[in-house]
ZADO-1210 file (C-alpha; in nm, 4 decimals, padded with zeros to 6 digits):
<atoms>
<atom x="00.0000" y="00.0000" z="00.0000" code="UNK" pos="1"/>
<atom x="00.3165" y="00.2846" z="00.1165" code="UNK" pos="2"/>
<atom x="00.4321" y="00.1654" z="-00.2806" code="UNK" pos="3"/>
<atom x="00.1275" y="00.2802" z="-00.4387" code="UNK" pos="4"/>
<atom x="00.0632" y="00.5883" z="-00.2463" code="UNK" pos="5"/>
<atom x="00.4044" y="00.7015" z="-00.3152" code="UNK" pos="6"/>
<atom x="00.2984" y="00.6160" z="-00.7130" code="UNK" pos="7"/>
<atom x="-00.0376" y="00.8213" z="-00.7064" code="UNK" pos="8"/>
<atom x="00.1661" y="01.0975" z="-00.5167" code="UNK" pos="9"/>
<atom x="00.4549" y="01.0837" z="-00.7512" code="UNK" pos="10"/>
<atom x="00.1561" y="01.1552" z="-01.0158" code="UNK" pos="11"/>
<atom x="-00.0137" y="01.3997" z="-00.8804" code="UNK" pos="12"/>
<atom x="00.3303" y="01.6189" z="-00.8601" code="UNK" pos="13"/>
<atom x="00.4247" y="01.5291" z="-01.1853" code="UNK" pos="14"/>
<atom x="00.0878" y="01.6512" z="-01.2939" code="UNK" pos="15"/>
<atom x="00.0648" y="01.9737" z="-01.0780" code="UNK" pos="16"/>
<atom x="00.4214" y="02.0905" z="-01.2176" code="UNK" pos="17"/>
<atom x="00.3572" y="02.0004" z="-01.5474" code="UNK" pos="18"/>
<atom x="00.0312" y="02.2219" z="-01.5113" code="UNK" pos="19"/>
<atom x="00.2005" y="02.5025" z="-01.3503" code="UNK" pos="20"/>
<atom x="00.5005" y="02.4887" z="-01.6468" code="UNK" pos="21"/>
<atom x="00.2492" y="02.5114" z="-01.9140" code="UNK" pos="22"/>
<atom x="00.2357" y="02.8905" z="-01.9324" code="UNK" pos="23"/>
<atom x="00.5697" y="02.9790" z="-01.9521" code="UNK" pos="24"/>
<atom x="00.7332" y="03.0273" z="-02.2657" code="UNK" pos="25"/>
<atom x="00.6657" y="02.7444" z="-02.4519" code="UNK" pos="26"/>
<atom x="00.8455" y="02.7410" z="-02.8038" code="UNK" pos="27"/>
<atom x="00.5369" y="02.6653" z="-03.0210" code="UNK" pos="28"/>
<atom x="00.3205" y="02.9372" z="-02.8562" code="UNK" pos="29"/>
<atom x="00.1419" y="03.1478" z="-03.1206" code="UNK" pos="30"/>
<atom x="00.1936" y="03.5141" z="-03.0032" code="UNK" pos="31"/>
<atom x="00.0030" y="03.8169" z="-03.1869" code="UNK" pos="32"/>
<atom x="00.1281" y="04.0977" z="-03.3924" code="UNK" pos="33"/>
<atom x="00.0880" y="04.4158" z="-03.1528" code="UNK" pos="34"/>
<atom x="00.0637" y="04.7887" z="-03.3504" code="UNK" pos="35"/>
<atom x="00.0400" y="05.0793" z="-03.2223" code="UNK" pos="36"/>
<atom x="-00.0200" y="05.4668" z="-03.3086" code="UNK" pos="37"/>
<atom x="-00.0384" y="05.5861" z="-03.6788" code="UNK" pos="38"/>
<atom x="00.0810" y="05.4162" z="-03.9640" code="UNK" pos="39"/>
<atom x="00.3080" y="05.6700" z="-04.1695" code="UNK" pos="40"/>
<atom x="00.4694" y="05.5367" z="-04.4829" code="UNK" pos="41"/>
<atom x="00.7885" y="05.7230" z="-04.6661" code="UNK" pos="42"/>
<atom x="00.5281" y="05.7691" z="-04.9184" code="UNK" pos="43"/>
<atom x="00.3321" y="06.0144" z="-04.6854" code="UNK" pos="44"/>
<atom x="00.6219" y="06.2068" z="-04.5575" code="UNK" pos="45"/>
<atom x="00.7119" y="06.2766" z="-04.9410" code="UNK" pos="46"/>
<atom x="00.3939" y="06.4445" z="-04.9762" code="UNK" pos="47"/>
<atom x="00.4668" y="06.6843" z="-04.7110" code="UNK" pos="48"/>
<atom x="00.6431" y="07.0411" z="-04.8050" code="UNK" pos="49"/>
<atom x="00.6874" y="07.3397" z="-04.6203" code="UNK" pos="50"/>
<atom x="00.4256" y="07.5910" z="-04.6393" code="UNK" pos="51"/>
<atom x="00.1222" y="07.3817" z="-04.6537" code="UNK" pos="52"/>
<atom x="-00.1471" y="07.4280" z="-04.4053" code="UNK" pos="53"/>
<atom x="-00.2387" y="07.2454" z="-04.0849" code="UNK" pos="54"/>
<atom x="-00.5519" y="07.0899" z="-04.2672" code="UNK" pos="55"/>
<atom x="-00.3648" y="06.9802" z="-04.5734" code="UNK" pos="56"/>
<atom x="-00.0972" y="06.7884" z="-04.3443" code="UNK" pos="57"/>
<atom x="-00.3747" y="06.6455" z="-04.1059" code="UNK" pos="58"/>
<atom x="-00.5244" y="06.5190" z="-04.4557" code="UNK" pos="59"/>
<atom x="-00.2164" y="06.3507" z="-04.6026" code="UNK" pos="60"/>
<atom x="-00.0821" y="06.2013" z="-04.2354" code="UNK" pos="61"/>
<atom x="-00.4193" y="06.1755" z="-04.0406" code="UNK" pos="62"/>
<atom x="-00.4612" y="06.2621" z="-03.6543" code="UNK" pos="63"/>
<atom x="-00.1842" y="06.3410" z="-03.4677" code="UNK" pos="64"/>
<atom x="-00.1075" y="06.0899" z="-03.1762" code="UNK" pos="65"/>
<atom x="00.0265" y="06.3734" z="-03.0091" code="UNK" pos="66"/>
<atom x="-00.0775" y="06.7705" z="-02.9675" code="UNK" pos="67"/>
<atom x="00.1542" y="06.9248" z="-02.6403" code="UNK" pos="68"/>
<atom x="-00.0822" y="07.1431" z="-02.5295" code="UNK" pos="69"/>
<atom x="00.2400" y="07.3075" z="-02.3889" code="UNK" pos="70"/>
<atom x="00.3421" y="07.3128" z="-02.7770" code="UNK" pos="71"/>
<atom x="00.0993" y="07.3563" z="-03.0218" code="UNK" pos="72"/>
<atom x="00.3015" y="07.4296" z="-03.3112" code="UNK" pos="73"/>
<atom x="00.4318" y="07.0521" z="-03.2404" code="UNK" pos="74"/>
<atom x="00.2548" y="06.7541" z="-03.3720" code="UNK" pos="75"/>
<atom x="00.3971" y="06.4081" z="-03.3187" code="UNK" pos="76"/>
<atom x="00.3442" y="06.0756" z="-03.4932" code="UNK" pos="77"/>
<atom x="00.4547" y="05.7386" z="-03.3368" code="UNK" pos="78"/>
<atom x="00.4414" y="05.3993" z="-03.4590" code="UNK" pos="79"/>
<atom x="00.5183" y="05.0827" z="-03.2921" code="UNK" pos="80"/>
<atom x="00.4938" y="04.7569" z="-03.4026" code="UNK" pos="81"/>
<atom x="00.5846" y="04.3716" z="-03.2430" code="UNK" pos="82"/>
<atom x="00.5363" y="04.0796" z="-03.4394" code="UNK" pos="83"/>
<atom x="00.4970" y="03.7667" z="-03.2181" code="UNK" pos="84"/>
<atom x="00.8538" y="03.6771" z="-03.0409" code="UNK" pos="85"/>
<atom x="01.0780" y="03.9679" z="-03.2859" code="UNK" pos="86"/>
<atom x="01.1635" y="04.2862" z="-03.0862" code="UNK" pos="87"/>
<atom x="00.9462" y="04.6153" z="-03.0749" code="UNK" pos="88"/>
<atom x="01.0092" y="04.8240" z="-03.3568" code="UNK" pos="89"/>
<atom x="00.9056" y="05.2710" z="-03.3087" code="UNK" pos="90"/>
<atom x="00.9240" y="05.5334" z="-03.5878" code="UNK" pos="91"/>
<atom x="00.8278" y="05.8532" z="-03.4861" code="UNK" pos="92"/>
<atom x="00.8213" y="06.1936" z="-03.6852" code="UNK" pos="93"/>
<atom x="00.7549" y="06.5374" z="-03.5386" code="UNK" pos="94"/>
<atom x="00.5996" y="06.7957" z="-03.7881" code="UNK" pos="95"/>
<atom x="00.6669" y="07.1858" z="-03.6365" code="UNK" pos="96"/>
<atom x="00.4039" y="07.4548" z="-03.7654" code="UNK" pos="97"/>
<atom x="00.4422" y="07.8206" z="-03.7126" code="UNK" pos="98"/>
<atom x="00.1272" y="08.0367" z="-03.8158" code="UNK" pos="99"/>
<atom x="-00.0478" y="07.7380" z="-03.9003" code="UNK" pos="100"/>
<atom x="00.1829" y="07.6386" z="-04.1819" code="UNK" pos="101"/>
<atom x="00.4913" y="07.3723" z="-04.1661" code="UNK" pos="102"/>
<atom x="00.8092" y="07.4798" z="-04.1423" code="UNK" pos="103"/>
<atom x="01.0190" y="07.1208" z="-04.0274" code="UNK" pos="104"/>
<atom x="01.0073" y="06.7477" z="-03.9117" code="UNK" pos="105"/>
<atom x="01.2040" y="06.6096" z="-03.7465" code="UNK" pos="106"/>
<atom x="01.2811" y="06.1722" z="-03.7091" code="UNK" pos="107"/>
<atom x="01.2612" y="05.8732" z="-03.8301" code="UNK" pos="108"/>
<atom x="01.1558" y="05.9554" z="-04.2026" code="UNK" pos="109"/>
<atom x="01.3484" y="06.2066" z="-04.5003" code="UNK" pos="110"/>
<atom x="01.1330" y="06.3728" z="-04.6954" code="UNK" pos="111"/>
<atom x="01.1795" y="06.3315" z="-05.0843" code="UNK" pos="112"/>
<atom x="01.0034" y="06.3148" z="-05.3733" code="UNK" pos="113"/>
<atom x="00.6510" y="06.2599" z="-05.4313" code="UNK" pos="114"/>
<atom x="00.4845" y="06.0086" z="-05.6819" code="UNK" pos="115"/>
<atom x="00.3530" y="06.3319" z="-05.8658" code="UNK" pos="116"/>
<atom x="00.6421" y="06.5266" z="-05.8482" code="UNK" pos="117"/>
<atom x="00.8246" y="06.2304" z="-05.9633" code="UNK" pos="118"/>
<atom x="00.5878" y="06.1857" z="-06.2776" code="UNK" pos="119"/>
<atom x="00.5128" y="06.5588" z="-06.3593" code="UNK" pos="120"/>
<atom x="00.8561" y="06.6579" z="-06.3002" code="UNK" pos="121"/>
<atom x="00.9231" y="06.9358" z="-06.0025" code="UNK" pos="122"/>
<atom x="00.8437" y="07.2798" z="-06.0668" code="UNK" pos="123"/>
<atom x="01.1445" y="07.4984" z="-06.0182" code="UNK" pos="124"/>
<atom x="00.9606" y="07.8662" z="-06.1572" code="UNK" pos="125"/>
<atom x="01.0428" y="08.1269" z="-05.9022" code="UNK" pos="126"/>
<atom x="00.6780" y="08.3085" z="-06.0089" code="UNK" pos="127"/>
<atom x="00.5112" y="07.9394" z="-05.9174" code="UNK" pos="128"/>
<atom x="00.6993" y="07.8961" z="-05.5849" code="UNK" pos="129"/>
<atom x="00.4370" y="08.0197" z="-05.3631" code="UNK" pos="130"/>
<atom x="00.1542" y="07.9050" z="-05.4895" code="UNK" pos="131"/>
<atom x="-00.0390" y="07.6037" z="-05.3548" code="UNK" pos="132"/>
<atom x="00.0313" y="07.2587" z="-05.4857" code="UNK" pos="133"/>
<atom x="-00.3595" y="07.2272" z="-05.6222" code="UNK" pos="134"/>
<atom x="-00.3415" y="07.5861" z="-05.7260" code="UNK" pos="135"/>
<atom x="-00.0558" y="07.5349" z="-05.9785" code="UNK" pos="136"/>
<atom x="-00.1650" y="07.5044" z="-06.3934" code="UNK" pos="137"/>
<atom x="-00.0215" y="07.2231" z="-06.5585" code="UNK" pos="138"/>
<atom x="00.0029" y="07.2085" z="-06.9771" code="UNK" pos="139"/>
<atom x="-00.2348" y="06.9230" z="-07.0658" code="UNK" pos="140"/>
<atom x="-00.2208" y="06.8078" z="-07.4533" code="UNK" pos="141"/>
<atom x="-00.5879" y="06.6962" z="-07.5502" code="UNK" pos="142"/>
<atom x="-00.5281" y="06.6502" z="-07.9027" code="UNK" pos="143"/>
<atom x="-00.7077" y="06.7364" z="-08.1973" code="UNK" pos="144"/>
<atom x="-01.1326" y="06.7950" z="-08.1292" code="UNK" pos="145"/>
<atom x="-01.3264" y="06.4911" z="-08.2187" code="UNK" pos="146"/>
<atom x="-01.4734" y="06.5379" z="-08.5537" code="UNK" pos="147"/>
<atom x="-01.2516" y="06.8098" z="-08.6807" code="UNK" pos="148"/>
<atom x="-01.0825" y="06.4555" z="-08.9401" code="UNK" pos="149"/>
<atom x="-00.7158" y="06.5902" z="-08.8110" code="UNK" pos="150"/>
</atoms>
């Protein structure tokens, strides 16, 4: 009888341990992708050049994650994102404003250049320098008027 208590007992530790172990780390446990804050590609950061109002940034990068109300002129964009057992990875760009228009960043990202500007070719006219992106006349070739037989 002592033999086979001493069995079920050696059992029931074996079982309680092995319970208790179960949680920790085990190599085939399935852990989630965890993001955080906004999502800002180099492609949105090209988009951005000085001058351009507060609305027309908020439009092309979305919400702030951050407005100091200390510093208002300062709006802050983080990003951080773990995938399962890999180490956290943060970007982060700052965007400075003064009279409601941008004058810097600062971070993570280097602005270049656009998709647009890439295809249309950057403007470089002194007289066109200060006026808005949308504002700006490009030459469009339509061709000849339908029916006209040229």
């Amino acid at each position: 009888m002592p033999n086979s208590l001493n069995r079920a007992l050696c059992i029931l530790v074996f079982c309680a341990a092995s319970a208790s172990l179960s949680g920790c780390g085990f190599p085939g446990v399935y852990k989630i992708d965890i993001q955080q804050g906004n999502v800002v590609t180099q492609e949105m950061v090209d988009q951005l050049r000085p001058g351009m109002t507060t609305r027309q940034v908020r439009f092309i990068m979305g919400t702030p994650l951050i407005q100091d109300t200390f510093e208002p002129n300062r709006w802050d964009y983080l990003y951080s994102m773990q995938s399962g057992h890999n180490p956290r990875e943060q970007e982060r760009i700052s965007l400075m404003f003064e009279n409601d228009r941008l004058v810097g960043l600062a971070g993570d990202f280097v602005p270049g250049t656009s998709r647009d500007e890439a295809i249309m070719g950057n403007t470089t006219d002194p007289a066109t320098q200060d006026i808005e992106p949308a504002a700006r006349s490009y030459p469009i070739d339509l061709g000849a008027p339908l029916g006209t037989g040229e």
